[in-house]
C-alpha positions as CSV (number, residue, x, y, z in Angstrom):
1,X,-19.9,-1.4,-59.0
2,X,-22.4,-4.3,-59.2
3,X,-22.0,-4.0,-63.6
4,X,-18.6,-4.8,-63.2
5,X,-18.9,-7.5,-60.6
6,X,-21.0,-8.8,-63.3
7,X,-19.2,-8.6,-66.2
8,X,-15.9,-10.1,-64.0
9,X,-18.2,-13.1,-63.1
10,X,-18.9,-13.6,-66.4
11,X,-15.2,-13.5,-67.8
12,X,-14.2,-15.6,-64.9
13,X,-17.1,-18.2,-65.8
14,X,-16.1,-17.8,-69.3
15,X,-12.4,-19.0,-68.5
16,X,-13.5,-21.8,-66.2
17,X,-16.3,-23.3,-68.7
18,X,-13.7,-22.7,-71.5
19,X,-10.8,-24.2,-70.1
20,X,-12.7,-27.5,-69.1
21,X,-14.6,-27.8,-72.3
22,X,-12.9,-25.8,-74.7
23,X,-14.2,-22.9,-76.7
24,X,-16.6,-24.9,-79.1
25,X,-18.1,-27.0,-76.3
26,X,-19.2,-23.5,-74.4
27,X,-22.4,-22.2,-75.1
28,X,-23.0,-18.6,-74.7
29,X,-25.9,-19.6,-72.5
30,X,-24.6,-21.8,-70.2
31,X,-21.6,-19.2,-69.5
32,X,-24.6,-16.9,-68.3
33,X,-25.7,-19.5,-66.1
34,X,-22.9,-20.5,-64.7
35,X,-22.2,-16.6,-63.7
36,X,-25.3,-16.1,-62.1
37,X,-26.2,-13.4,-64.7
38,X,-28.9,-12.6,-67.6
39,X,-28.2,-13.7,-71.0
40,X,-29.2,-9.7,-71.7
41,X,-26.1,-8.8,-69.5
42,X,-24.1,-10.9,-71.5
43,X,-24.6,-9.4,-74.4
44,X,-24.7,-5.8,-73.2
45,X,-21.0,-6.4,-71.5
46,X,-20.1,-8.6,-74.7
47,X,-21.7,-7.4,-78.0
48,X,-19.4,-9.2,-79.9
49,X,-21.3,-12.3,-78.2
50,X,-19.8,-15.8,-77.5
51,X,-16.1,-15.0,-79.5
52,X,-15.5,-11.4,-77.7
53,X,-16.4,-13.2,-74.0
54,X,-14.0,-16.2,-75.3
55,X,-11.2,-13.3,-75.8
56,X,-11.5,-12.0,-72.5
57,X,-11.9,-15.3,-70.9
58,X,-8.6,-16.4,-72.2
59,X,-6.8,-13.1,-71.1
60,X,-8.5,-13.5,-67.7
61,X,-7.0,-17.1,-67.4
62,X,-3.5,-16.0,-69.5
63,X,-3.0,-13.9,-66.5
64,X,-3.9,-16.4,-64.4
65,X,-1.3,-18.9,-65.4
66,X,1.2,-15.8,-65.7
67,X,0.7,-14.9,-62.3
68,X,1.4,-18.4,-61.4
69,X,4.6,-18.8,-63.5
70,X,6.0,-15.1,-62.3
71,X,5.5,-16.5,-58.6
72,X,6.9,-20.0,-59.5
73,X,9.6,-18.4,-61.3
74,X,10.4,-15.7,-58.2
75,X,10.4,-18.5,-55.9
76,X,14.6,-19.8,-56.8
77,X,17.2,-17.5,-58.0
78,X,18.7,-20.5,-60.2
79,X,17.1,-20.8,-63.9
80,X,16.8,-24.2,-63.9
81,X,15.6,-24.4,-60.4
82,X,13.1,-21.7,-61.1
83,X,12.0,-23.9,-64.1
84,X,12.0,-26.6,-62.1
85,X,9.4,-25.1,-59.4
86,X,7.3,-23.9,-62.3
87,X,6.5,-27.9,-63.4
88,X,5.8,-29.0,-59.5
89,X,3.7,-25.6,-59.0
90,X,1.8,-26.9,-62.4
91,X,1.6,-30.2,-61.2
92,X,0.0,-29.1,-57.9
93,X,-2.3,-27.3,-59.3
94,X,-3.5,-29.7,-61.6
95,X,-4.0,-32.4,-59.2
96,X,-5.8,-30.2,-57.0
97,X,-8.3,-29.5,-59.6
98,X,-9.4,-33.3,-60.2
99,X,-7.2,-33.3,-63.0
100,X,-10.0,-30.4,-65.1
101,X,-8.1,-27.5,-64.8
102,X,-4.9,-28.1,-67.2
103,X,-3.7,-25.0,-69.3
104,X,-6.0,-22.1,-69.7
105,X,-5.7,-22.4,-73.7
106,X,-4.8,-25.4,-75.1
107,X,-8.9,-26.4,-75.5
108,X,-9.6,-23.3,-77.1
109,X,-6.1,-23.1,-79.5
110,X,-6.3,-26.3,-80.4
111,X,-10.2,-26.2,-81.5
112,X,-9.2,-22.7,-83.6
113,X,-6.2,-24.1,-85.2
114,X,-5.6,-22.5,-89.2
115,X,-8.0,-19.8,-88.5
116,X,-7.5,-16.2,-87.8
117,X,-9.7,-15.3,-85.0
118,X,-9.8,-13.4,-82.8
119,X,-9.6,-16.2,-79.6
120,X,-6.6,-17.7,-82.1
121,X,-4.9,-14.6,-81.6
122,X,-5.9,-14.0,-78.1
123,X,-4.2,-17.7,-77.8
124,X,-1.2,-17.0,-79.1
125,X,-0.5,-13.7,-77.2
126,X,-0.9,-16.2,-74.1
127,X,1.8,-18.1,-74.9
128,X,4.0,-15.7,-75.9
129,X,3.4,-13.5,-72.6
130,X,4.6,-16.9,-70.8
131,X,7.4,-17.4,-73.3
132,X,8.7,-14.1,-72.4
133,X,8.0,-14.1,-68.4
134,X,11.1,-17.5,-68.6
135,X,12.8,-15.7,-71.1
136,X,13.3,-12.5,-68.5
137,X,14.3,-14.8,-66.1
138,X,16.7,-16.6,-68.3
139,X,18.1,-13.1,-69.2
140,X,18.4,-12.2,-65.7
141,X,20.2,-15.2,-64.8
142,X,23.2,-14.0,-67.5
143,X,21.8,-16.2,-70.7
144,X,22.5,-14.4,-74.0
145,X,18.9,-13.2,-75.0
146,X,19.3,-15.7,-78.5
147,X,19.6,-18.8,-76.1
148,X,17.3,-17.1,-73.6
149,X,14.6,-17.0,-76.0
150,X,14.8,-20.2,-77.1
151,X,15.4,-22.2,-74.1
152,X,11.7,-20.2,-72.9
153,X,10.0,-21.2,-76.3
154,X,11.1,-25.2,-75.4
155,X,9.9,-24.6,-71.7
156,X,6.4,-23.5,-72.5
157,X,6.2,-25.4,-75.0
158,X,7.4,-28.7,-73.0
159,X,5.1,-27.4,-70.0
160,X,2.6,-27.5,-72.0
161,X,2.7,-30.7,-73.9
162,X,3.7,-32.2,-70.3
163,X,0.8,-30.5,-68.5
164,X,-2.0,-32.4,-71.4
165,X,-0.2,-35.9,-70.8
166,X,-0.3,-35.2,-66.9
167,X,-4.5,-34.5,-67.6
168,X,-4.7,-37.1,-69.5
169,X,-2.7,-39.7,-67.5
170,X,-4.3,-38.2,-63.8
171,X,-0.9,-38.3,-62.8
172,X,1.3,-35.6,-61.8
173,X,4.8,-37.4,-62.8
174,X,4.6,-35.8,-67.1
175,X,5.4,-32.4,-65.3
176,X,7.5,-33.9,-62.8
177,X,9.9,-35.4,-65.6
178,X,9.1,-32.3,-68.1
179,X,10.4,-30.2,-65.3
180,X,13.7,-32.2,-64.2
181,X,14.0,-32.7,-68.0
182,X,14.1,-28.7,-68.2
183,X,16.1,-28.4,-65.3
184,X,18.9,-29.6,-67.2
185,X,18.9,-28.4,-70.5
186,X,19.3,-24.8,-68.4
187,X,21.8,-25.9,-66.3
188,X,23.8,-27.2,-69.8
189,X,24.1,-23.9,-70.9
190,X,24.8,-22.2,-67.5
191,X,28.3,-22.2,-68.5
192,X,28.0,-20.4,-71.5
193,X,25.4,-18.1,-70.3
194,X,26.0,-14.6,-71.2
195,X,28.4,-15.8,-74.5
C-alpha cells in the first residue's frame, strides 16, 4: 500500500508542478520534492524518468478535467446549457486557484509542439477524451453525430483558448463570454438536431 501512495503522490505532484510551469520548466527533482518522496522512488516507479512521470501526470490531470466536464456536463439536460455550466464551472475553478491552475495541458502541448513524444501524444489523447465527453452529450441531446462532433471540437477548443485569456487576464469574464458564446451556437442548431 505505502509504494502506491507513493507513486500517486508523485503523479499527482507531477500534474500540479506541470500544469503551473509546464513540462520543460519541471525538473525531475523538484517533482520528488514536492511529493515528499526519494529521487530513487522516482525512478523505480518511473524508469522512463522525467517524460514517462510527465505522461502519467497529464493522464492524472486529463481525468481530472474530464471528471469536471462529465459533472458540469450532467448538471442541465439542455446542450447548450450543459455547455454553458461547463465555462462557469471552469471559471470557478480557475479563480479559486489564484488564477495557476488553468487547463491541465496546454503548458505541456504547447512546449512539445511538432514533436512526436510521448507527453505530445499523451496531450492530444486529453483533448480528444474531452472532445468526445461534449460530443456524447451533443448526441444524446438528438444532434446528428457529424454536427455533434464538430460543435465538441469548437467547444474544447473555445474552452480552452478562453480558459488561457481568463489566466492571463485574472478575470473570470473570457469563460464567461466563451461559454454564453457556445451556448448559442448549440441552441442554433437545436432545430436541426438529429437531421
Amino acid at each position: 500500500m505505502q509504494s502506491s501512495s507513493t507513486r500517486d503522490r508523485i503523479v499527482v505532484a507531477a500534474a500540479r508542478l506541470l500544469q503551473r510551469q509546464g513540462y520543460v520548466g519541471t525538473g525531475i527533482k523538484q517533482i520528488a520534492g514536492e511529493a515528499q518522496a526519494t529521487l530513487g522512488s522516482v525512478y523505480h516507479f518511473f524508469p522512463g524518468g522525467k517524460e514517462a512521470v510527465g505522461v502519467a501526470a497529464i493522464r492524472h490531470s486529463s481525468e481530472e478535467f474530464a471528471s469536471i466536464l462529465r459533472t458540469a456536463l450532467a448538471a442541465e439536460d439542455d446542450p447548450a446549457e450543459a455547455v454553458l455550466a461547463c465555462s462557469r464551472q471552469l471559471a470557478a475553478e480557475l479563480r479559486e486557484s489564484g488564477w495557476i491552475d488553468g487547463c491541465p495541458v496546454t503548458a505541456a502541448a504547447l512546449e512539445t509542439l511538432g514533436t512526436d513524444s510521448e507527453i505530445q501524444r499523451a496531450c492530444a489523447e486529453a483533448l480528444r477524451d474531452w472532445t468526445r465527453l461534449v460530443t456524447e452529450k451533443l448526441l444524446a441531446g438528438g444532434f446528428d453525430p457529424a454536427t455533434a462532433a464538430e460543435l465538441a471540437t469548437t467547444v474544447i477548443s473555445t474552452l480552452e483558448g478562453a480558459e488561457v485569456t481568463a489566466q492571463v487576464n485574472r478575470s473570470e469574464e473570457p469563460l464567461h463570454a466563451a461559454g454564453r458564446q457556445l451556448a448559442r451556437l448549440v441552441r442554433s442548431y437545436e432545430g436541426h438536431a438529429g437531421g
